[in-house]
C-alpha positions as CSV (number, residue, x, y, z in Angstrom):
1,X,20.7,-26.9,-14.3
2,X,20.7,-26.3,-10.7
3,X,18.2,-24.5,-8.7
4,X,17.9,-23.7,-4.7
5,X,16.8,-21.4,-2.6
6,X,17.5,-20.1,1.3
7,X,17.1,-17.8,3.5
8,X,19.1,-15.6,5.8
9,X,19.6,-15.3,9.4
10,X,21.9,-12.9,11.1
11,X,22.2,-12.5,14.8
12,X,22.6,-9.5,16.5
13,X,22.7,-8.5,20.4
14,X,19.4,-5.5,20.0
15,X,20.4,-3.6,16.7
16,X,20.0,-4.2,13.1
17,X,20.7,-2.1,10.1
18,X,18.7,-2.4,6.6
19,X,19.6,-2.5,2.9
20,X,16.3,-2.2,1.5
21,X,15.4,-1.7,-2.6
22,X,12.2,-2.4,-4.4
23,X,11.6,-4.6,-6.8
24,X,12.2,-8.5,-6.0
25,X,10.4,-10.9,-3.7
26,X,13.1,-13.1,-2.5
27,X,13.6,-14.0,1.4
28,X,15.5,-13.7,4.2
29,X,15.4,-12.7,7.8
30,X,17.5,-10.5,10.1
31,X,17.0,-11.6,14.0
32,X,17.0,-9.4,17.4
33,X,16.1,-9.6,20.7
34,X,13.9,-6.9,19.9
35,X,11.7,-9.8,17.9
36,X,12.2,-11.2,14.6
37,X,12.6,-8.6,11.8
38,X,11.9,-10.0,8.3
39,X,12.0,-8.7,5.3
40,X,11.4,-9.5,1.5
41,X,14.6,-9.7,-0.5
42,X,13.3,-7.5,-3.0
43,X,13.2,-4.4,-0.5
44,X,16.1,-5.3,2.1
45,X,20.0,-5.7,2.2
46,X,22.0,-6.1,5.1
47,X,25.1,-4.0,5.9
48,X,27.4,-3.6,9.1
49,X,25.5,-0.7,11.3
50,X,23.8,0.1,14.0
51,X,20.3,0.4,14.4
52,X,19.7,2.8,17.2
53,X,15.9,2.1,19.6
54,X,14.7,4.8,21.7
55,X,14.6,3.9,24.9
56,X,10.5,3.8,25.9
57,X,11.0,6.2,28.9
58,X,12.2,8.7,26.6
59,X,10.0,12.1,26.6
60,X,10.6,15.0,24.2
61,X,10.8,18.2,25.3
62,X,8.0,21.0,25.9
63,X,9.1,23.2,22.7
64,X,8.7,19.7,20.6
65,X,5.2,18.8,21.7
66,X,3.0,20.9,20.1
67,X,2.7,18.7,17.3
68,X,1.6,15.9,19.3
69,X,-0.9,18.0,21.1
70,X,-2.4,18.9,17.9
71,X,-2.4,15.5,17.1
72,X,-3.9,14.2,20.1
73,X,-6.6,17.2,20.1
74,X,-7.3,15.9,16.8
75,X,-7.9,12.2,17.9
76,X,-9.8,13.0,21.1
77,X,-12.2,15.1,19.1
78,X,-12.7,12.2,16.2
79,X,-13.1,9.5,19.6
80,X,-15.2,11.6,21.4
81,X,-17.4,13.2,18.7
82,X,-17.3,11.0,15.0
83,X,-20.7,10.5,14.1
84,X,-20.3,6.7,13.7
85,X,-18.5,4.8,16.3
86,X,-15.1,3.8,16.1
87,X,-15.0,0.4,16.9
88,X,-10.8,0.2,16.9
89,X,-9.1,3.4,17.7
90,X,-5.8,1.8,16.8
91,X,-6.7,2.6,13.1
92,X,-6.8,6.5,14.0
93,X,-3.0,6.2,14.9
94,X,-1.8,4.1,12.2
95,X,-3.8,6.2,9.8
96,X,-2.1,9.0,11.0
97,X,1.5,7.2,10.9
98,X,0.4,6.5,7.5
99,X,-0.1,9.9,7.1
100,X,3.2,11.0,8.5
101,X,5.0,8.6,6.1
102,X,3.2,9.8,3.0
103,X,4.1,13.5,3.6
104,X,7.9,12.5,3.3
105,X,6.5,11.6,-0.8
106,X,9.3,8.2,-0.1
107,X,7.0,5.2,-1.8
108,X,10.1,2.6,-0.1
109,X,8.9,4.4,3.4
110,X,6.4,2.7,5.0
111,X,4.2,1.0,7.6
112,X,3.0,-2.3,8.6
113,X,0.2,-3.0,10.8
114,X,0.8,-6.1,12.7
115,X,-1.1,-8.0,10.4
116,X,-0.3,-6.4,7.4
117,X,3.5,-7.2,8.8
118,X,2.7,-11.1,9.6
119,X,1.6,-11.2,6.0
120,X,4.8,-10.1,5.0
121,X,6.7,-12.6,7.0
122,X,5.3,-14.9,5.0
123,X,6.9,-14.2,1.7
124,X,10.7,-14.7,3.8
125,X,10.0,-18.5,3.6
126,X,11.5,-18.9,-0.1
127,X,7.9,-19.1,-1.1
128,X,4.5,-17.8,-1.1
129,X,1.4,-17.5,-3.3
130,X,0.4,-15.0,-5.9
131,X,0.5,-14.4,-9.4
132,X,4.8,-14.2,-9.6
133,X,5.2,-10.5,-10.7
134,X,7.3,-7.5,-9.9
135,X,5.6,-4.2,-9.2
136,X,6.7,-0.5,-8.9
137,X,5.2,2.6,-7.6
138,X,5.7,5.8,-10.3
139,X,5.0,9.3,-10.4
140,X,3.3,9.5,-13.4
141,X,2.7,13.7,-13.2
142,X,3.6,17.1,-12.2
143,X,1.3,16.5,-9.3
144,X,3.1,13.6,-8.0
145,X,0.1,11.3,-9.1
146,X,1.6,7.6,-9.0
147,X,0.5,4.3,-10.3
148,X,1.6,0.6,-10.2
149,X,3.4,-0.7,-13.4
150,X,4.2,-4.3,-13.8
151,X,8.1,-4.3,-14.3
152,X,9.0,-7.7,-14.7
153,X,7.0,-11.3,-15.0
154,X,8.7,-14.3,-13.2
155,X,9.0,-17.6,-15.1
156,X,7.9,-20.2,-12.6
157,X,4.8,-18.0,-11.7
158,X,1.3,-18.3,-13.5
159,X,2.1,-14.6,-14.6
160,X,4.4,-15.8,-17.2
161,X,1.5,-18.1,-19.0
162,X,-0.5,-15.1,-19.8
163,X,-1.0,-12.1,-21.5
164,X,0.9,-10.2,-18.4
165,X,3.7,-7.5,-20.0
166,X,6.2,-5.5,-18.4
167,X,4.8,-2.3,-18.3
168,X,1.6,-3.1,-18.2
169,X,-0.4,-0.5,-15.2
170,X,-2.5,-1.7,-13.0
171,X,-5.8,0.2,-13.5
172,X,-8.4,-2.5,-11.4
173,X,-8.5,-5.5,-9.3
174,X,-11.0,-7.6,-9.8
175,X,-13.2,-5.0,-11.1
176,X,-12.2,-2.4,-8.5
177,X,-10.1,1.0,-9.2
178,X,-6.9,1.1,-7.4
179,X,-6.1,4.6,-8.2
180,X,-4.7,6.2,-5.4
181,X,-3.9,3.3,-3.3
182,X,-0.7,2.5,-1.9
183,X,1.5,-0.1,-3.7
184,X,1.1,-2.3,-0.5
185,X,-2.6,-1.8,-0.8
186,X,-2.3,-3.0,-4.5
187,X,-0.4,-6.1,-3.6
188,X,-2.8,-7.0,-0.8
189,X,-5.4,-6.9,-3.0
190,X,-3.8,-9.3,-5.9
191,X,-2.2,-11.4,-3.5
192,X,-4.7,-14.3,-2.4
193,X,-4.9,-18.2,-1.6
194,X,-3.5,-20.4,-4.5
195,X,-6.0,-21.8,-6.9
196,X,-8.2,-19.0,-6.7
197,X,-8.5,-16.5,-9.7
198,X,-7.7,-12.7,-9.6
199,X,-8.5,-10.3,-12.4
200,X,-6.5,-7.0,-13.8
201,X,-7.6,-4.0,-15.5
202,X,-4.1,-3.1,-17.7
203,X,-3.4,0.0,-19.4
204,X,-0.9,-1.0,-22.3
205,X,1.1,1.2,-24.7
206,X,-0.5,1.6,-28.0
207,X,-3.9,-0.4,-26.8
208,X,-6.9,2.2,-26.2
209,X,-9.0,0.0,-23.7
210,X,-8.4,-1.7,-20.8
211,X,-7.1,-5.4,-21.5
212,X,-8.8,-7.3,-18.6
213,X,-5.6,-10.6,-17.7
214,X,-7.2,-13.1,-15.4
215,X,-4.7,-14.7,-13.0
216,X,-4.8,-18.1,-11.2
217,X,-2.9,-17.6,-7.8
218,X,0.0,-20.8,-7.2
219,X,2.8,-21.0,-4.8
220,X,5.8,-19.0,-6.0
221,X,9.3,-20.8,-5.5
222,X,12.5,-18.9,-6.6
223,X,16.0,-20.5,-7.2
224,X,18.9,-19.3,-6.4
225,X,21.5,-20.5,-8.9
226,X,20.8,-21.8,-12.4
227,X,23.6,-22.3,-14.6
228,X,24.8,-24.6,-17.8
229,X,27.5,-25.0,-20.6
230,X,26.3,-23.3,-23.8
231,X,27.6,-24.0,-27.1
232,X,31.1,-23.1,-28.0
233,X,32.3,-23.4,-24.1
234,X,30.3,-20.1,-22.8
235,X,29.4,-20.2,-20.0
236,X,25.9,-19.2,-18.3
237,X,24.8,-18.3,-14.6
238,X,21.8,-17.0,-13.7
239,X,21.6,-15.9,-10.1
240,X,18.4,-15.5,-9.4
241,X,19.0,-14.1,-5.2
242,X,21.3,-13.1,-3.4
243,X,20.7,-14.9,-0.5
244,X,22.7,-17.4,2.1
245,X,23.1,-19.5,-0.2
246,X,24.0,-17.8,-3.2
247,X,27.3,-17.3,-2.7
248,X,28.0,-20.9,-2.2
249,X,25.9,-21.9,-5.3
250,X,27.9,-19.2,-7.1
251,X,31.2,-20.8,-6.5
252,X,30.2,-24.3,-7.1
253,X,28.5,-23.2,-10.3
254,X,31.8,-20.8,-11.3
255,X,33.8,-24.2,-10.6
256,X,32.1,-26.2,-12.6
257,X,32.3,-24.4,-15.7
258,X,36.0,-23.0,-15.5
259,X,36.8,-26.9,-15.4
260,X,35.2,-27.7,-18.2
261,X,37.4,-25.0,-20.0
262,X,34.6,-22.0,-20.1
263,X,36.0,-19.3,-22.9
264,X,33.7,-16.5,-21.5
265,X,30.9,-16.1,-19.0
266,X,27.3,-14.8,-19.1
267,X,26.5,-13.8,-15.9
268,X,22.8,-13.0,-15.5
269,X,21.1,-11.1,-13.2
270,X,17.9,-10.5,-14.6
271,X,15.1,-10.3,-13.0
272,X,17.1,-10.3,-9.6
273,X,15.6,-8.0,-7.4
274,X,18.1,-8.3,-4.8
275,X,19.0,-9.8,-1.2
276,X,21.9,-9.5,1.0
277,X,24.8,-7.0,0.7
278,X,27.1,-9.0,2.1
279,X,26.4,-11.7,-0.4
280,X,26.4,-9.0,-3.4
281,X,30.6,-8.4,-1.5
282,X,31.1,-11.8,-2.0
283,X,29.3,-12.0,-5.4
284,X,31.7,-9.6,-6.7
285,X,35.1,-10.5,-5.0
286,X,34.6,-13.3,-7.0
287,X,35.4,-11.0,-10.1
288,X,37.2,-7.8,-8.2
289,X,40.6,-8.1,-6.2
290,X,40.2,-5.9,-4.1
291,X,38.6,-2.1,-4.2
292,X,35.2,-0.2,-3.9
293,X,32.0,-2.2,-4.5
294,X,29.9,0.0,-3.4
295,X,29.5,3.7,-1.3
296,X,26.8,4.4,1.3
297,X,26.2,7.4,2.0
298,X,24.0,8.6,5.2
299,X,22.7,12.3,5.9
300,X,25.4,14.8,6.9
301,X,28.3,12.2,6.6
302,X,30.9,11.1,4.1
303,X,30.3,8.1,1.9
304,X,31.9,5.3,3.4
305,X,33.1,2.5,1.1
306,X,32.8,-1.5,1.2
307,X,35.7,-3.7,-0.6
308,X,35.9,-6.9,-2.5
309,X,38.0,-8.9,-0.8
310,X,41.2,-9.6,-2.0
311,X,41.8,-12.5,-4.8
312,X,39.6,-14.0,-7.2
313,X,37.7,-16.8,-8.3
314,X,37.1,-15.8,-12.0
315,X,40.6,-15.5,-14.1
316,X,41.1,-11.6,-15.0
317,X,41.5,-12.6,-18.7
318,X,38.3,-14.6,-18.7
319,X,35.4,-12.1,-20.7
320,X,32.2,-11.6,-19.0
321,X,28.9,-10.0,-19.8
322,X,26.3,-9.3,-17.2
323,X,22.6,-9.5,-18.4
324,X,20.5,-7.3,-16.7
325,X,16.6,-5.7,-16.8
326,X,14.0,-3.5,-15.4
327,X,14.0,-6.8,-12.6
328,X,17.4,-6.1,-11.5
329,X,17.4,-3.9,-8.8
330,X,19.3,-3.6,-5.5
331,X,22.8,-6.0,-4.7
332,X,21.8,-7.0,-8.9
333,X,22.6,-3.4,-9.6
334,X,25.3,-2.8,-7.3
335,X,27.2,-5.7,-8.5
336,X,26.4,-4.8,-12.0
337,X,27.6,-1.6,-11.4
338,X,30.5,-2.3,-9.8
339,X,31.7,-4.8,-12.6
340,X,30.8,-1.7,-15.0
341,X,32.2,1.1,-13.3
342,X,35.5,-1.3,-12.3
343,X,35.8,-2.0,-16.0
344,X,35.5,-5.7,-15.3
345,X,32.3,-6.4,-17.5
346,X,30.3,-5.4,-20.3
347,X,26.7,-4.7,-18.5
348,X,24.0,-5.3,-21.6
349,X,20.1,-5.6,-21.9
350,X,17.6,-2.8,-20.1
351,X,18.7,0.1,-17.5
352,X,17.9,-1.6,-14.2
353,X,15.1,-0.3,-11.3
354,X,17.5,2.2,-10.2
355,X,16.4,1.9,-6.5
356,X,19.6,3.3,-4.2
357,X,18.5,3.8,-0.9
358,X,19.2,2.7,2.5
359,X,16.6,2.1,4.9
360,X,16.2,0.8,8.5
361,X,13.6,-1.9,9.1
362,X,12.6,-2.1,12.8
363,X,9.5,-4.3,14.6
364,X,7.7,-1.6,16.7
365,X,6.1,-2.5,20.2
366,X,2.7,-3.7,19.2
367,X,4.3,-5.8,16.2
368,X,3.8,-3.2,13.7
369,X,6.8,-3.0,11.5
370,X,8.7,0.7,10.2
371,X,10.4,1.0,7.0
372,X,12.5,4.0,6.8
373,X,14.7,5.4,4.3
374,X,18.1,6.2,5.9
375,X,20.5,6.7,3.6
376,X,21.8,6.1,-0.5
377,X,24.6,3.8,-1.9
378,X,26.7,4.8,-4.7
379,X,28.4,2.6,-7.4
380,X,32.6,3.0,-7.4
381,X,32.3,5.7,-9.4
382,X,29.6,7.6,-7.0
383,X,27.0,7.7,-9.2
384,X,23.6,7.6,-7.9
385,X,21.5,5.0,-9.7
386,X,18.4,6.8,-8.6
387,X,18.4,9.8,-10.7
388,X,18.0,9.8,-14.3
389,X,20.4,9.6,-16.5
390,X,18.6,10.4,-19.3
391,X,15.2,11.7,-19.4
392,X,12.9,9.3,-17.9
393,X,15.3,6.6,-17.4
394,X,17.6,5.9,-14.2
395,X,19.4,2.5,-12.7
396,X,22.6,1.0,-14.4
397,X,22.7,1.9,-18.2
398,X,23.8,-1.1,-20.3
399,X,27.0,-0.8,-22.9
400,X,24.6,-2.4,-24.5
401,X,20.7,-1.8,-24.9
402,X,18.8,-4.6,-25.9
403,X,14.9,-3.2,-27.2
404,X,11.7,-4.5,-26.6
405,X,11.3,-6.9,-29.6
406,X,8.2,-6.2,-32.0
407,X,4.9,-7.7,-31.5
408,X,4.3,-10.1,-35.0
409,X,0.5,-9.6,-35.5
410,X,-0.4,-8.3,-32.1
411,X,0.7,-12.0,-30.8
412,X,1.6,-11.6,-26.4
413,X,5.5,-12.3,-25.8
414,X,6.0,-15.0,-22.8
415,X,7.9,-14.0,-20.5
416,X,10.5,-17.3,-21.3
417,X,10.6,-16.1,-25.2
418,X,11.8,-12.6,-24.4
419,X,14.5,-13.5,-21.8
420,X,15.6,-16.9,-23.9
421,X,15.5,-14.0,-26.9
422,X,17.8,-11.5,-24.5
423,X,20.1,-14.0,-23.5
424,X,20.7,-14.6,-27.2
425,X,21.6,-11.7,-28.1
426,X,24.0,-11.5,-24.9
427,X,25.7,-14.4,-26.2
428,X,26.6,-12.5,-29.5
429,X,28.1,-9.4,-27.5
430,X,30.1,-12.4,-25.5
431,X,31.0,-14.1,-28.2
432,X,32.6,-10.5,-30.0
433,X,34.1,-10.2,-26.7
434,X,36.0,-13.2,-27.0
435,X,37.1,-13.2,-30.6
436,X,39.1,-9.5,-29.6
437,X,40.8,-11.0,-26.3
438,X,42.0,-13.9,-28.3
439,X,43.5,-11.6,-31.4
């Protein structure tokens, strides 16, 4: 098997546009002269745009300042009058951004302190440390109460040697109640030098106490690519993110297969949270000549599409099944529901994260960093991956749905047993898929 990883850097005179989605923690950068802007892969796809920056000198008008008077009455008053001083008054105005954001009830809106964003930064390098897990922010309520569910385990993380489950919510760090914290404020608080030991408080399904999972923090290193020959000439390729490099790996690992006489391919994307949208273009061109890969949509406008590019690398006869899960979220959903919609594969496993939405990522003046949702994209056949589309569940609904495989005497399911168990039964739904092209 192969396995790399990358990075990517586009240029750009002063403006940037964002892709962003939840779920995966894969990097890459995107470079302006207004400083560098990076962003996790999990949250952040790039697509052809225009970021537009106020020009500093700007001044709203009269009618439009009351709010900021309030605001500023506000402030003043806390400065002048709190009974405790305030030894930093930036917090007062990032408090009150914070504030702002939350109102908008967007959990893939938000705001980085400097150092909260320099922090960041340091997950675009391909690697970082921390316990190798995906986590969500849900409402949970009527109220719009949320909490942080695990939704996926990574398999080179120290995660994946314990009793960690998808699903699993977050309850306590280290002893400490993280209800009503921000999912940022969650992942602060687990993430941590490697070597050093963090504990969860879980709620699991079907478990009436908290089950308490201690944690050794490593160094997380994704791959990009990892691919093989299976039995009876299937072929497998797991991308792993869609980064600079993944389109390249892609191809050589498509190569290498279809000349050793691959019958069908299983292409998973499990666990992918995501990365470039150019890359996912390229990603599918591979399989699509031509066409719609995906819509974005922006307030007040039309949805504008993006097109495979003409010719393929994969033959049109070959049969191919795309593995996905509750991991697979941004350019792994549009892809896999492009290949659906299109008619091009069988999508099997779990519905995906069903995260659709745009956002611009910007550096602000003091280093801070905005992430604001702009706009949705929509699959070829506009659907919106966001909503449900059945009761409680949203993303890309498989052909086929795998279920969660029963617990034998209450014994914990790795994280490499369920997906080597999932890519099993993947291969059956292949290997059907074969027998009827051939007659």
């Amino acid at each position: 098997m192969e396995k790399s990883r990358g990075r990517k850097r586009t240029a750009g005179v002063s403006l940037l546009i964002v892709l962003a989605f939840a779920a995966g923690m894969w990097a890459m950068y995107a470079i302006s002269n207004e400083g560098v802007l990076r962003v996790a892969a999990r949250i952040v796809q790039t697509i052809p745009g225009i970021l537009q920056v106020e020009d500093a000198s700007f001044i709203p008008a009269a009618s439009d300042l009351r709010p900021l008077q309030t605001f500023w009455q506000v402030r003043e008053r806390v400065r002048s009058q709190f009974v405790y001083e305030i030894e930093d008054d930036r917090e007062l105005t990032y408090g009150a951004i914070r504030g702002m954001l939350t109102s908008l009830d967007d959990p893939y809106t938000r705001f980085y302190t400097p150092e909260e964003y320099r922090e960041f930064q340091v997950e675009t390098e391909g690697h970082f440390d921390g316990i190798g897990a995906v986590l969500e922010s849900r409402v949970v309520d009527e109220s719009g109460h949320r909490e942080v569910f695990i939704t996926s385990i990574l398999p080179e993380g120290p995660a994946a040697k314990t009793d960690l489950r998808p699903e699993d919510v977050i309850m306590t760090v280290d002893d400490v109640a993280v209800k009503g914290m921000t999912l940022q404020a969650v992942v602060n608080r687990i993430r941590g030098k490697r070597g050093t030991e963090v504990k969860l408080g879980l709620r699991r399904e079907g478990v009436d106490k908290l089950v308490d999972v201690a944690i050794v923090r490593a160094e997380i290193q994704v791959p990009v690519v990892e691919y093989e020959m299976l039995d009876n000439k299937i072929g497998y390729v797991w991308l792993r993110s869609f980064n600079k490099q993944a389109e390249e790996k892609m191809r050589e690992a498509l190569n290498n297969l279809l000349s050793q006489g691959m019958r069908g391919l299983l292409f998973d994307l499990s666990i992918d949270g995501g990365g470039l949208l150019d890359v996912a273009i390229s990603v599918s061109s591979m399989f699509m000549d031509g066409g719609p890969v995906v819509y974005v949509k922006e307030r007040g406008r039309e949805e504008q599409p993006l097109n495979a590019r003409r010719g393929t690398l994969v033959p049109k006869d070959l049969p191919v099944v795309v593995l996905v899960d509750r991991g697979s979220a941004s350019a792994s959903e549009i892809v896999s529901g492009c290949l659906q919609d299109r008619g091009r594969a069988l999508v099997v496993g779990q519905n995906t994260f069903g995260k659709a939405k745009v956002q611009t990522v910007g550096e602000l003046n003091d280093g801070a960093a905005l992430v604001l949702s702009t706009a949705v994209y929509l699959t070829p056949s506009k659907r919106d991956i966001s909503l449900d589309y059945e009761e409680g569940k949203r993303g890309i609904k498989p052909d086929r749905f795998f279920p969660e495989p029963k617990l034998d005497d209450g014994e914990p399911i790795r994280y490499k047993d369920w997906h080597d168990g999932q890519i099993q039964k993947a291969v059956e739904v292949l290997e059907e898929q074969i027998t009827k092209s051939t007659g």
